[in-house]
Structure formats: structure tokens, C-alpha cells
Biopython code that builds the backbone (N, CA, C, O; Angstrom):
import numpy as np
from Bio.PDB.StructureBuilder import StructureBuilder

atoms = [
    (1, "UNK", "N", (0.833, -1.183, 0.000)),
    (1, "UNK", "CA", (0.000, 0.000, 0.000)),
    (1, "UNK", "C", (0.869, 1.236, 0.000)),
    (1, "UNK", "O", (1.893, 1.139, 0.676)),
    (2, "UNK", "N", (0.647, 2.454, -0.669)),
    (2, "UNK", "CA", (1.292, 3.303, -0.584)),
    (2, "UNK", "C", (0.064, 4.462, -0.049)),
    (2, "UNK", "O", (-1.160, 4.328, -0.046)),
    (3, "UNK", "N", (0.977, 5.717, 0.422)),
    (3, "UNK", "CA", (0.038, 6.963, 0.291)),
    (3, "UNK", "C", (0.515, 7.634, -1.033)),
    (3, "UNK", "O", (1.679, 7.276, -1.213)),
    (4, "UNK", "N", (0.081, 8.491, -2.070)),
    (4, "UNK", "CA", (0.406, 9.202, -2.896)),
    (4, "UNK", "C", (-0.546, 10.473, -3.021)),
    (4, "UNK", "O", (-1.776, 10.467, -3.037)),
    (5, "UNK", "N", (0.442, 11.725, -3.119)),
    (5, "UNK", "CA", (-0.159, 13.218, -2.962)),
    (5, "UNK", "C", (0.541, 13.650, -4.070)),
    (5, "UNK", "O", (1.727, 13.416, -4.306)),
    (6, "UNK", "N", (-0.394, 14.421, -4.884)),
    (6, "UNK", "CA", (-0.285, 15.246, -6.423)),
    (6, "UNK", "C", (-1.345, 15.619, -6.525)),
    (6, "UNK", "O", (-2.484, 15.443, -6.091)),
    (7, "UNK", "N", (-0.585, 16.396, -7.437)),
    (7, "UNK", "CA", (-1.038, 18.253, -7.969)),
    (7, "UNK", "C", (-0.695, 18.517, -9.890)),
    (7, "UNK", "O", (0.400, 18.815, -10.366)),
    (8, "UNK", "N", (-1.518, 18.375, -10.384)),
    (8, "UNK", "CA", (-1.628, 18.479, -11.524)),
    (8, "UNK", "C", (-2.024, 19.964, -11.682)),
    (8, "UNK", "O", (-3.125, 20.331, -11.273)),
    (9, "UNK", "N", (-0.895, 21.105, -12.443)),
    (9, "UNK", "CA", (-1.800, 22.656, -12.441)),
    (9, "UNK", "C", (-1.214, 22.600, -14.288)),
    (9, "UNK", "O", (-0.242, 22.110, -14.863)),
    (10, "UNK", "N", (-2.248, 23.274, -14.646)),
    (10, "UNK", "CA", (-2.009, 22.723, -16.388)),
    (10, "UNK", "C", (-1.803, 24.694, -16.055)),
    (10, "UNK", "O", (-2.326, 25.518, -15.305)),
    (11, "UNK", "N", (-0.872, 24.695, -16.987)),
    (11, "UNK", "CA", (-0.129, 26.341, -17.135)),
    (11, "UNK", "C", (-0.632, 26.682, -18.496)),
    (11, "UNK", "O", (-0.788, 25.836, -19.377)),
    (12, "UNK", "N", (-0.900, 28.069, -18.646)),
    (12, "UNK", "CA", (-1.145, 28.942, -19.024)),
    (12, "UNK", "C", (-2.431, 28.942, -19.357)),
    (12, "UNK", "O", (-2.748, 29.359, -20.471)),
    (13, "UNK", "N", (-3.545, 28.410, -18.325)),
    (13, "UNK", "CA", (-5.307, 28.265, -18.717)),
    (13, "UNK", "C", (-6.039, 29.341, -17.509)),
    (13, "UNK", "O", (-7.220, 29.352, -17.160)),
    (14, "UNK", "N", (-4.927, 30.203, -17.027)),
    (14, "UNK", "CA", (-5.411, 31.259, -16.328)),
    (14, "UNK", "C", (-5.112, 31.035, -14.854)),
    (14, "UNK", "O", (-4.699, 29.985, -14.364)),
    (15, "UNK", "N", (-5.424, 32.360, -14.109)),
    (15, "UNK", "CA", (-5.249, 32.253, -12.555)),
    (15, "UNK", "C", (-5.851, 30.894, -11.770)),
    (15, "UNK", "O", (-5.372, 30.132, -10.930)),
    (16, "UNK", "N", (-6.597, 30.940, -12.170)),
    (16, "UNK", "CA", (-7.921, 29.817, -11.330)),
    (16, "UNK", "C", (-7.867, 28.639, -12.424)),
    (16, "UNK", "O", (-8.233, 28.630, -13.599)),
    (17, "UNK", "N", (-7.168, 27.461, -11.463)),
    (17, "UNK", "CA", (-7.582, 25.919, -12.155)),
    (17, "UNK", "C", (-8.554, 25.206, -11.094)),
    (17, "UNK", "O", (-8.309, 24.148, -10.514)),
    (18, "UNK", "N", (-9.309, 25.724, -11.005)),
    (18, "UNK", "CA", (-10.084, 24.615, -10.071)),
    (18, "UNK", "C", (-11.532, 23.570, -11.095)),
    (18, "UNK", "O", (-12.132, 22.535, -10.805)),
    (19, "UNK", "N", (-11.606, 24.507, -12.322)),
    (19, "UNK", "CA", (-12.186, 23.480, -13.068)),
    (19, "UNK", "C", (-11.757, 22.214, -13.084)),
    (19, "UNK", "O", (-12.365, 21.284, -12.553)),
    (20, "UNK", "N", (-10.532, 22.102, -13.783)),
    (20, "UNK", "CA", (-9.118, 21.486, -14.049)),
    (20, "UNK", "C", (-9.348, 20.457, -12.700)),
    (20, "UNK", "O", (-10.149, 19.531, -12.820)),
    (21, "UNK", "N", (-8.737, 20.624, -11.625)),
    (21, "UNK", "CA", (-9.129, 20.057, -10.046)),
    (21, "UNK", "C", (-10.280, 19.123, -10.340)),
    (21, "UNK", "O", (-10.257, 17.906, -10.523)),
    (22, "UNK", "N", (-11.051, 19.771, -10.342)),
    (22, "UNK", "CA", (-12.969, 19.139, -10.579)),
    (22, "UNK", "C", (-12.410, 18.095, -11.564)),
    (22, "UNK", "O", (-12.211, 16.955, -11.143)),
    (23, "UNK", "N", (-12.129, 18.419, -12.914)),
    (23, "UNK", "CA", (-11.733, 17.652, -13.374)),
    (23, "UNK", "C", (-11.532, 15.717, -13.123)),
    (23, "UNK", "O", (-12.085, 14.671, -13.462)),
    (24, "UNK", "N", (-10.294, 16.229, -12.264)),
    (24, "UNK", "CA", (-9.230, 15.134, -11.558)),
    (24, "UNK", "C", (-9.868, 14.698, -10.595)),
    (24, "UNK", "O", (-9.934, 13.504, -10.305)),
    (25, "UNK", "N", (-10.351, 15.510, -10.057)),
    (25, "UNK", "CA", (-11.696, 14.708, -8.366)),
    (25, "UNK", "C", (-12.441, 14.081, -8.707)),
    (25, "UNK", "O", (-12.498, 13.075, -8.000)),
    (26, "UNK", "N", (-13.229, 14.086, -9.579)),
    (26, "UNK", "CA", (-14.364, 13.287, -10.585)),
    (26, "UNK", "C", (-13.479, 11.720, -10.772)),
    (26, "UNK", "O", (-13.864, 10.628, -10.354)),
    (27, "UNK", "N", (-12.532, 11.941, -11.333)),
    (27, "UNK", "CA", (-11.499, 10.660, -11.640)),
    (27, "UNK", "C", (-11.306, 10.225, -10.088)),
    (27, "UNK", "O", (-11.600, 9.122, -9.628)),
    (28, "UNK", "N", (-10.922, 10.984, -9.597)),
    (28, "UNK", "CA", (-9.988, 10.144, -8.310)),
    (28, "UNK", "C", (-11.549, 9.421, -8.055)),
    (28, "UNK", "O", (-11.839, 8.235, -8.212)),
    (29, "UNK", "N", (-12.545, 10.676, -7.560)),
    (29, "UNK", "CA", (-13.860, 9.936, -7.157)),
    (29, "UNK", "C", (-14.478, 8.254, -7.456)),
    (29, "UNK", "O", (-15.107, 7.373, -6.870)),
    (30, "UNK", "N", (-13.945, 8.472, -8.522)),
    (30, "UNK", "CA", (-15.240, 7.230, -9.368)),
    (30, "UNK", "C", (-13.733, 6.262, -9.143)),
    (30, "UNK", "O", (-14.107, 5.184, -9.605)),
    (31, "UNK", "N", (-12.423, 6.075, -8.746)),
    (31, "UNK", "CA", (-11.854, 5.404, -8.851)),
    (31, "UNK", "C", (-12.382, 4.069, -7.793)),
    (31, "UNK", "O", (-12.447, 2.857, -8.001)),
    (32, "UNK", "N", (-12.731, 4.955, -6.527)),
    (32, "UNK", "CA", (-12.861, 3.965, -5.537)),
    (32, "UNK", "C", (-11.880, 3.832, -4.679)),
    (32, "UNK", "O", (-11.857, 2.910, -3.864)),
    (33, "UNK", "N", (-10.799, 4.900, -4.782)),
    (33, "UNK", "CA", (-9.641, 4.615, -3.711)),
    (33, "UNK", "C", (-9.997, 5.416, -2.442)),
    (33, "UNK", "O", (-10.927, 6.221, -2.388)),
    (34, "UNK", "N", (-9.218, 5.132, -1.493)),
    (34, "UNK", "CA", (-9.796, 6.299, -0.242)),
    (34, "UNK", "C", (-8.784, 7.261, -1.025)),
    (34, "UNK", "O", (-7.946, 6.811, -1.806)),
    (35, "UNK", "N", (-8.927, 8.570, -0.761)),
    (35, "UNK", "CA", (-8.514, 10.002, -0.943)),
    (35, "UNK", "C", (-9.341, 10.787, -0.103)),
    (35, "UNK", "O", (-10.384, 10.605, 0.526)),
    (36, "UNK", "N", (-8.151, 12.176, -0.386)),
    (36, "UNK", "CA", (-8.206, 13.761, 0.433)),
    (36, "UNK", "C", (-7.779, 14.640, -0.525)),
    (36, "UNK", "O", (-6.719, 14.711, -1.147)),
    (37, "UNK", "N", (-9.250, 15.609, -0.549)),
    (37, "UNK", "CA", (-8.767, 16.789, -1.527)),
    (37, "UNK", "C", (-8.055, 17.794, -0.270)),
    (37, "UNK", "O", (-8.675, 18.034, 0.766)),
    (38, "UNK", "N", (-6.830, 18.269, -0.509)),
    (38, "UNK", "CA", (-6.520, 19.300, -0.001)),
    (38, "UNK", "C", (-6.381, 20.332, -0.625)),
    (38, "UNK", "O", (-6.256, 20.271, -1.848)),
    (39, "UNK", "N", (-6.363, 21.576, 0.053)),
    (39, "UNK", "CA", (-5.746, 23.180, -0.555)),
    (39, "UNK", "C", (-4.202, 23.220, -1.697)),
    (39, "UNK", "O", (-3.809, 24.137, -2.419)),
    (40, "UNK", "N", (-3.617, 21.835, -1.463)),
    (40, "UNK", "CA", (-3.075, 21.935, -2.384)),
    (40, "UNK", "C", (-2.278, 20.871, -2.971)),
    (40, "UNK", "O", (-1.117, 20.871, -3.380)),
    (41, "UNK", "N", (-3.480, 19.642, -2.900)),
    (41, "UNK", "CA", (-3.378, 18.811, -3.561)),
    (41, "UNK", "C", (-4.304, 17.403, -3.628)),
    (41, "UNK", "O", (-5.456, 17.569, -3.228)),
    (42, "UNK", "N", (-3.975, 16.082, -4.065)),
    (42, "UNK", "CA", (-5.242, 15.549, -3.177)),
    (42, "UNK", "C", (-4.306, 14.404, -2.829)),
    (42, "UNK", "O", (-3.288, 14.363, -3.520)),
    (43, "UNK", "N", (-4.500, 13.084, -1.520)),
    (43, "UNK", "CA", (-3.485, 12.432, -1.973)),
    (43, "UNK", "C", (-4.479, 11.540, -1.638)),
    (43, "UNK", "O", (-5.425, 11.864, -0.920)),
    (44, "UNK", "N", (-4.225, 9.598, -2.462)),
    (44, "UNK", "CA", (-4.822, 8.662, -2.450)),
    (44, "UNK", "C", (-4.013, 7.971, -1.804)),
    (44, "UNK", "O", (-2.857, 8.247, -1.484)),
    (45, "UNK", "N", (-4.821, 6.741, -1.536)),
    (45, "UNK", "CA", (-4.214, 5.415, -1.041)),
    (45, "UNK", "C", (-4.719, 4.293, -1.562)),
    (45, "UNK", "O", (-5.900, 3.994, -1.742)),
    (46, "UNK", "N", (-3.397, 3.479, -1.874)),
    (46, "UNK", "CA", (-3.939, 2.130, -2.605)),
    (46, "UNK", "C", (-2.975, 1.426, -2.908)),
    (46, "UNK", "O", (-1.864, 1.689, -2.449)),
    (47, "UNK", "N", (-3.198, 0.276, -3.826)),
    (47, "UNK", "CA", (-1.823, -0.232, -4.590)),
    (47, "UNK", "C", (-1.155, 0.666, -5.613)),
    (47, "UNK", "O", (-1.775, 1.545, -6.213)),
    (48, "UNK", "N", (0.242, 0.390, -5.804)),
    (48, "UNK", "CA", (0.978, 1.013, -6.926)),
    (48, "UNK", "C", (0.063, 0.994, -8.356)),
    (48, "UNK", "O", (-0.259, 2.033, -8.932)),
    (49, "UNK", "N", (-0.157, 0.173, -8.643)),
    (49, "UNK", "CA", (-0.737, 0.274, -10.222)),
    (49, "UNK", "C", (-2.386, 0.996, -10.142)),
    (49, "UNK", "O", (-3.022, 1.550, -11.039)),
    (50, "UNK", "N", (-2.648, 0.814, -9.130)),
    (50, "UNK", "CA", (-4.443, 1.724, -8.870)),
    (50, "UNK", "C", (-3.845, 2.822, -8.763)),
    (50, "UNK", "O", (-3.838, 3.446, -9.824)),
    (51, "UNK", "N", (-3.376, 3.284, -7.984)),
    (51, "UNK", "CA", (-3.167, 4.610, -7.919)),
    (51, "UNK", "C", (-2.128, 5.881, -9.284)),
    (51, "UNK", "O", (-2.006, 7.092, -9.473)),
    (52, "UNK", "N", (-1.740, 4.878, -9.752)),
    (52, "UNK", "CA", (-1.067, 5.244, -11.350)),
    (52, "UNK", "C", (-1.569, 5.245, -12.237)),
    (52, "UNK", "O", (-1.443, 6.226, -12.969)),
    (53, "UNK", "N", (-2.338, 4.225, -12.603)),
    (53, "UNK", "CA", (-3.564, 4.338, -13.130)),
    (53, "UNK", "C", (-4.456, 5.299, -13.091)),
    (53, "UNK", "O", (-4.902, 5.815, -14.116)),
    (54, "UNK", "N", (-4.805, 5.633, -11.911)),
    (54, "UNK", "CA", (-5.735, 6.957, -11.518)),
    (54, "UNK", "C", (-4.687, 7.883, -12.033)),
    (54, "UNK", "O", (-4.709, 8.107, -13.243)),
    (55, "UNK", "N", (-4.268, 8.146, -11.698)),
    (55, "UNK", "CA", (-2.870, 9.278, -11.850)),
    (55, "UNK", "C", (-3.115, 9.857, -13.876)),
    (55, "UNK", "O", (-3.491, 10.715, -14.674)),
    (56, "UNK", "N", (-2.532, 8.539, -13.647)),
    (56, "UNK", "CA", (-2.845, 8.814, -15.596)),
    (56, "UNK", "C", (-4.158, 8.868, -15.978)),
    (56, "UNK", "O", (-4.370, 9.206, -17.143)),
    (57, "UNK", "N", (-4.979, 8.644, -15.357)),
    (57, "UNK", "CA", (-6.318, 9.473, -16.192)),
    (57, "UNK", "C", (-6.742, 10.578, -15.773)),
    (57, "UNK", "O", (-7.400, 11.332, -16.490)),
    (58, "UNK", "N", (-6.436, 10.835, -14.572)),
    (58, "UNK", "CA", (-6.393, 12.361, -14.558)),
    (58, "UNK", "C", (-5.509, 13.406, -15.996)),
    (58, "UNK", "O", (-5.888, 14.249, -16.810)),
    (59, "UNK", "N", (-3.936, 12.591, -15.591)),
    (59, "UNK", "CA", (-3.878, 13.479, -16.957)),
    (59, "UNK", "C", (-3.791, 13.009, -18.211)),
    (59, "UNK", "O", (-2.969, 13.403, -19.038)),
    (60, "UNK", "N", (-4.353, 12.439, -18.331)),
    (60, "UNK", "CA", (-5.074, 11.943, -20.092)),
    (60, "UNK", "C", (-6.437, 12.997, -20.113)),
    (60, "UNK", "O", (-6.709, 13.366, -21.255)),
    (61, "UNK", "N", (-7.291, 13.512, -19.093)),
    (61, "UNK", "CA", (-8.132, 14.550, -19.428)),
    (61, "UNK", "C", (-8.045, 15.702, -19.176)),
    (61, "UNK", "O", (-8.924, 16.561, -19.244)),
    (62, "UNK", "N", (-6.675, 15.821, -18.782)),
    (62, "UNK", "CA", (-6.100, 17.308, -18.917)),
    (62, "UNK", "C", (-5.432, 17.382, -20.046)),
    (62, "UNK", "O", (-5.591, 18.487, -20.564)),
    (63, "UNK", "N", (-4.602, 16.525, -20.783)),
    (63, "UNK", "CA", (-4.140, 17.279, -22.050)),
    (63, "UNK", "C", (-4.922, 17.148, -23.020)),
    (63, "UNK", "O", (-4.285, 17.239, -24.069)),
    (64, "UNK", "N", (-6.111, 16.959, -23.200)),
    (64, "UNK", "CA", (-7.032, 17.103, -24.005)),
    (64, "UNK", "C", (-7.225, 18.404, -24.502)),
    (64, "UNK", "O", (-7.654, 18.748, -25.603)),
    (65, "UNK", "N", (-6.839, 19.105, -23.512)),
    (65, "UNK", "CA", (-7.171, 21.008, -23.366)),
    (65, "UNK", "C", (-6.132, 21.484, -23.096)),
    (65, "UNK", "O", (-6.005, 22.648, -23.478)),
    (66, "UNK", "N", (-4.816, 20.799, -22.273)),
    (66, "UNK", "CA", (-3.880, 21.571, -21.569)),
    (66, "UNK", "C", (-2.885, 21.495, -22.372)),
    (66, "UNK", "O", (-2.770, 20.376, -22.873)),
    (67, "UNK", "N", (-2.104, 22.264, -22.697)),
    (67, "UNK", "CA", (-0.770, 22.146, -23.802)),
    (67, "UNK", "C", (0.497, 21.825, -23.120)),
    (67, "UNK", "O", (1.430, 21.274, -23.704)),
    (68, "UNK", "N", (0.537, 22.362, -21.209)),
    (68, "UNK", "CA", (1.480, 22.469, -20.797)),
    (68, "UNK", "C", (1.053, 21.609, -18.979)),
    (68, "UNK", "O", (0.161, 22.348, -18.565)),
    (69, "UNK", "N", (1.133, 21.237, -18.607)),
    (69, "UNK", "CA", (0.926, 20.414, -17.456)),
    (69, "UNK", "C", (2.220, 20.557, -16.181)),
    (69, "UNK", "O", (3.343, 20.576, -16.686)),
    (70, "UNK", "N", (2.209, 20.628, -15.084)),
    (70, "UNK", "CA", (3.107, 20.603, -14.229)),
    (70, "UNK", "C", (2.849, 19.470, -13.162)),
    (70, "UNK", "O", (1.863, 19.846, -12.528)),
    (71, "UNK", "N", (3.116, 18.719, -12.859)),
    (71, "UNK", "CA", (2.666, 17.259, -12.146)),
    (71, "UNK", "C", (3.679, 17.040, -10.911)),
    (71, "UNK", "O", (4.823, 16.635, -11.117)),
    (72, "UNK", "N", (3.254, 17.298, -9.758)),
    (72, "UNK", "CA", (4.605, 16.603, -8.444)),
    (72, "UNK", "C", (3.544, 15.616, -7.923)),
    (72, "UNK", "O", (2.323, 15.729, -7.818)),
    (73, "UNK", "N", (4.137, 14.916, -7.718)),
    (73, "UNK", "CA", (4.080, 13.893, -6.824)),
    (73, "UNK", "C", (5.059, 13.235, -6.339)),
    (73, "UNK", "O", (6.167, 12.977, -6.808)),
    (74, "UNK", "N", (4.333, 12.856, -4.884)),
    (74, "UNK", "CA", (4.678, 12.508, -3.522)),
    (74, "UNK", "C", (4.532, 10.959, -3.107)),
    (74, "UNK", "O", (3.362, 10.585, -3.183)),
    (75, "UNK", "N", (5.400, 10.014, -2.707)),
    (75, "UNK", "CA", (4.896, 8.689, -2.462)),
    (75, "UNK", "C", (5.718, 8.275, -0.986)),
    (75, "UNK", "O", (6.882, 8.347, -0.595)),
    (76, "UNK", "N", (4.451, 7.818, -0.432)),
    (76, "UNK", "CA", (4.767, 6.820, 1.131)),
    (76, "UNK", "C", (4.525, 5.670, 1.278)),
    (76, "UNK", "O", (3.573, 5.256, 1.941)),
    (77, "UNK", "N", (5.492, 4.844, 0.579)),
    (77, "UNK", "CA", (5.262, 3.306, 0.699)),
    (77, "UNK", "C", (5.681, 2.537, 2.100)),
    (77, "UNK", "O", (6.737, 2.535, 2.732)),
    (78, "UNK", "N", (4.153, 1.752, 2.366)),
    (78, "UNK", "CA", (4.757, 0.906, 3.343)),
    (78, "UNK", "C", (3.901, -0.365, 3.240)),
    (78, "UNK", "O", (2.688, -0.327, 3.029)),
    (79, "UNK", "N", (4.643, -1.547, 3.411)),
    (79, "UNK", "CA", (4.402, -2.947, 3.208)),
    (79, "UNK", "C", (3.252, -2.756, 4.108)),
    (79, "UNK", "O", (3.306, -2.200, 5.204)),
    (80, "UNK", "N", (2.038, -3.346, 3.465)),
    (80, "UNK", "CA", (0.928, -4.366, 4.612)),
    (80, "UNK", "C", (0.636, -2.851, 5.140)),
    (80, "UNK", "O", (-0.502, -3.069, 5.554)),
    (81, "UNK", "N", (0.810, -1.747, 5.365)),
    (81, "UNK", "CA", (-0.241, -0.870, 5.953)),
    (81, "UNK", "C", (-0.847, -0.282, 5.191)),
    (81, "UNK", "O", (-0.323, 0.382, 4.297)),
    (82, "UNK", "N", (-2.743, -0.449, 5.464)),
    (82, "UNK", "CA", (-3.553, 0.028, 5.087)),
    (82, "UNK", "C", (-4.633, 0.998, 6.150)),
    (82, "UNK", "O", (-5.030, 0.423, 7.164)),
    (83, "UNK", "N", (-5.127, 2.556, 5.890)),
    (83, "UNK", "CA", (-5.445, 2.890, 6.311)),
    (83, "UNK", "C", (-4.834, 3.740, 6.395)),
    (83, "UNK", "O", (-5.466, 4.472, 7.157)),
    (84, "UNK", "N", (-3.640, 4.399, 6.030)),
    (84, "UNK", "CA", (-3.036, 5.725, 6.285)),
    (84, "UNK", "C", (-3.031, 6.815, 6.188)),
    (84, "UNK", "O", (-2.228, 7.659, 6.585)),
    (85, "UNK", "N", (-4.345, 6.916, 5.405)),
    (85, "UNK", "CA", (-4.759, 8.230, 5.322)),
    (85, "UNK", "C", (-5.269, 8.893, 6.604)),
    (85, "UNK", "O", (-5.104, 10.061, 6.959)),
    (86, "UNK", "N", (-5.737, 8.188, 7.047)),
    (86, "UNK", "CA", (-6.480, 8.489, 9.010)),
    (86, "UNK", "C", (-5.562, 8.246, 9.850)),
    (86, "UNK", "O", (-5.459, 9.094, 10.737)),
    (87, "UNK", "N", (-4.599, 7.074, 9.902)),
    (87, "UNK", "CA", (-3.707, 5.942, 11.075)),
    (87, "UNK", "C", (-2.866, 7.288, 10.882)),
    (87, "UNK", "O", (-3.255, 8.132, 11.688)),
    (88, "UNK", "N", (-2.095, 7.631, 10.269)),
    (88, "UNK", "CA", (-0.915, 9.002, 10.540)),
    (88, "UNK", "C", (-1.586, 9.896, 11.087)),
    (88, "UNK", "O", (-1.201, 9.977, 12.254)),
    (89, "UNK", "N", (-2.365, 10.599, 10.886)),
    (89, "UNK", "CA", (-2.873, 12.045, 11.431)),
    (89, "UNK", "C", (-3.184, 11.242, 12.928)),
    (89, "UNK", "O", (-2.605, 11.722, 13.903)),
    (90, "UNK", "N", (-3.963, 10.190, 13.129)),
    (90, "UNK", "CA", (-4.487, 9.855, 14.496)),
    (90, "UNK", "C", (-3.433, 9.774, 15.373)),
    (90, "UNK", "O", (-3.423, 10.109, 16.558)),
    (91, "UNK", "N", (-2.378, 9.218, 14.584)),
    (91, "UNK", "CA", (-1.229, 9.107, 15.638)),
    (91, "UNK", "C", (-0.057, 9.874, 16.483)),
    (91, "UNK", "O", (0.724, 9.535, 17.373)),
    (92, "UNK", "N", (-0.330, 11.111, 15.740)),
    (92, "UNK", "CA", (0.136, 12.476, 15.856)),
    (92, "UNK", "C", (-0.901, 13.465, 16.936)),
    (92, "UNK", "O", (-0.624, 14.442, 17.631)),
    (93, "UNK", "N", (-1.849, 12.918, 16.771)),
    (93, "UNK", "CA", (-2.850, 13.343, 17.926)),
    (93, "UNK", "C", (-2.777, 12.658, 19.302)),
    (93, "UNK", "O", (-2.957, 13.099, 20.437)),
    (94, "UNK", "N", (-2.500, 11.610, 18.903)),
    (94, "UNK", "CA", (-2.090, 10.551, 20.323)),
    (94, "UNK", "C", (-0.996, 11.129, 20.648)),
    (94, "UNK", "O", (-0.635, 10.554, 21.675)),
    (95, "UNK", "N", (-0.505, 11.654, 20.476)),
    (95, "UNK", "CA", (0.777, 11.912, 20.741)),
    (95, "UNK", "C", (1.103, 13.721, 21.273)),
    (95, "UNK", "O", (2.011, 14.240, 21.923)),
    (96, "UNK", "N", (0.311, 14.060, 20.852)),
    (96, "UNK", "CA", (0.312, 15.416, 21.723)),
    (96, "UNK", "C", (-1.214, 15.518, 22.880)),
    (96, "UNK", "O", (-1.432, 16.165, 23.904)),
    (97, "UNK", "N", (-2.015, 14.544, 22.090)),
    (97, "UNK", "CA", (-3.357, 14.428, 23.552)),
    (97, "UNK", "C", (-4.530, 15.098, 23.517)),
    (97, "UNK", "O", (-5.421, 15.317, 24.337)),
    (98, "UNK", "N", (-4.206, 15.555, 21.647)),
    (98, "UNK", "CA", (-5.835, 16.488, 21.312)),
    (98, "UNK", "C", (-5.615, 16.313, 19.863)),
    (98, "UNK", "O", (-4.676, 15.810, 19.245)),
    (99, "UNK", "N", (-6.895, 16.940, 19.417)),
    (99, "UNK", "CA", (-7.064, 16.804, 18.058)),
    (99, "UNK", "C", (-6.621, 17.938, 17.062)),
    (99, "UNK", "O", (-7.594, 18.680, 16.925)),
    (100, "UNK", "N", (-5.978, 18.208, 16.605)),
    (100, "UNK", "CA", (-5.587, 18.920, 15.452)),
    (100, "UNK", "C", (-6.284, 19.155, 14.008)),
    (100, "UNK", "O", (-6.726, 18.208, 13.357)),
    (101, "UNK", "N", (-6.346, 20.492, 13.567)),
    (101, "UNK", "CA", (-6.769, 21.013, 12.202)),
    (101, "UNK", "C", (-6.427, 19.302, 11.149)),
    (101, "UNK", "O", (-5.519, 18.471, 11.166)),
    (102, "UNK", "N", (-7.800, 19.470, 10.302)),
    (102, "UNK", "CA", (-6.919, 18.232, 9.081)),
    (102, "UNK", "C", (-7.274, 19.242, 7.607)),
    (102, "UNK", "O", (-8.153, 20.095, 7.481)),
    (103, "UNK", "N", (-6.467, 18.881, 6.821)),
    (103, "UNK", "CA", (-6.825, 19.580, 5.947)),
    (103, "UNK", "C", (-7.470, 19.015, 4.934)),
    (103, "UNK", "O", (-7.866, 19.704, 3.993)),
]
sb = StructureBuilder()
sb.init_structure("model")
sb.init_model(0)
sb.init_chain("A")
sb.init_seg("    ")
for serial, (resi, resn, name, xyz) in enumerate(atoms, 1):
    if name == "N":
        sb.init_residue(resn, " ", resi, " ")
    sb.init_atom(name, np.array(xyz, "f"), 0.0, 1.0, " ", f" {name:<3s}", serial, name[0])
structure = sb.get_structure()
């Protein structure tokens, strides 16, 4: 299982990509993986090839329109743990003894 966080911003389609976003959320959505949209990015969890998969169809429907694409991504692989999208943040709360902002 890995965690993976990316940010697809297709350049020069103006100030505001949040169409673009919508876009990619729609995909991540209908994938079926757990995910988190954040402020500035979204990240999934799953196997390597689900989550690449997703990855690439997000941008297979951005260059449909986008000429220029900028793509980071982020990966946290760890054998046999599932659930990390919640199990990290919870455990960071255990650990100071309250609950913290999530984004």
C-alpha cells in the first residue's frame, strides 16, 4: 500500500484551475480509492498500479485542453499498511493528547 499526494496545475489556462481540479476529483472519485482533496493537492491510497492508473487518467483529461501540465508527486510506501490516510494524522494526535486542524 502506498500513500500518494499530487497536484496536476495545467499552465497557461489562467489564474484559477479549479475546473481542471474538478476535473481530476471526478477521476480520483469514481476510482474507488480512499482520498483527500486538499488546498493543495489531493493524496490517495492504494496499490501502486491503482493509484497510477488513476494518476494517468487524470492526466489523459487534462491534455485534451492543456498544452502544458506541471505534475509533483509525492509517495509513502509501506508494506501491509492500510489505512493511512487516518492511522498518521491519528497518531500524531495521540501523541500530543488532542485533536488537530486536518486539511
Amino acid at each position: 500500500m502506498l500513500l500518494c499526494e499530487f497536484s496536476m496545475t495545467p499552465i497557461g489556462q489562467g489564474e484559477s484551475v479549479s475546473k481542471f481540479v474538478a476535473r481530476c476529483i471526478d477521476i480520483v472519485d469514481k476510482s474507488g480509492l480512499e482520498y483527500k482533496l486538499t488546498p493543495m493537492g489531493t493524496i490517495i491510497e492504494g496499490e501502486w498500479d491503482e493509484v497510477f492508473d488513476t494518476i494517468k487518467k487524470c492526466f489523459e483529461a487534462l491534455k485534451e485542453d492543456c498544452n502544458r501540465i506541471s505534475i509533483s508527486i509525492r509517495i509513502d510506501y509501506r508494506k501491509g499498511r492500510k489505512g493511512a490516510i487516518e492511522s498518521k494524522v491519528r497518531s500524531v494526535e495521540e501523541k500530543l493528547g488532542r485533536s488537530v486542524k486536518k486539511g
